[in-house]
C-alpha positions, 0 to 999 in steps of 0.5 A: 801644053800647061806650061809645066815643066815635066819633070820625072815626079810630075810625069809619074803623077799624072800617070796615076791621076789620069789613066783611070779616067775621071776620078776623085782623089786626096792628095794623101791617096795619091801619095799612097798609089805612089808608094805602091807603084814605087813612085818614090815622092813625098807628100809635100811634093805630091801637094805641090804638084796637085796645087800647080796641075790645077793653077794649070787648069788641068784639075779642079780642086774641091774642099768638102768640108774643113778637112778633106780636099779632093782633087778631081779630073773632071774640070768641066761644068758639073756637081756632087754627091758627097756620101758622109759614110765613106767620103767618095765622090760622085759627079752629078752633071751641071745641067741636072741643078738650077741655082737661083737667088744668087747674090749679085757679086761685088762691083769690079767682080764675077761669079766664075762658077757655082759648086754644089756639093750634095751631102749623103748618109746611107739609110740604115 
């Protein structure tokens, strides 16, 4: 129904990525889940497959700082906590944040969406 043609590797990815529910999930741990579950797919072809699911709209992708790229399944209205110390995810519902004093969009524009990432550092 995404318009994706479903080939064996796409097939086998989604497996891994939506049978455990909602999750959080590098492309590089996937690709590690993959190997372990003798999915044999290389790295490239597991960006690959990510990028189209979620130009599909069936994953959402969020850049946590200038290395680190999570894709999450979870594509409805909704934040995250980001712990520093582990660097897992944890979704925080939409309706828990107000965002106010945004700037007005250029002309011709919209703002689609607003994503908050909520930085975390355990207490020592």
């Amino acid at each position: 129904m995404a318009g994706l043609r479903p080939t064996r590797q796409r097939l086998a990815l989604a497996q891994l990525l939506f049978a455990q529910g909602d999750r959080h999930v590098t492309a590089e741990a996937l690709h590690g889940e993959a190997e372990t579950r003798g999915v044999r797919v290389s790295l490239a072809t597991v960006y690959n497959t990510m990028h189209q699911f979620t130009q599909a709209g069936l994953l959402r992708e969020l850049t946590v700082d200038g290395s680190r790229t999570y894709f999450d399944t979870n594509t409805g209205n909704h934040h995250h906590f980001y712990c520093e110390d582990d660097g897992s995810l944890m979704d925080i519902d939409g309706g828990n944040i107000e965002v106010a004093g945004l700037p007005q969009p250029p002309q011709g524009s919209a703002v689609d969406r607003v994503d908050v990432i909520v930085r975390l550092k355990r207490q020592s």
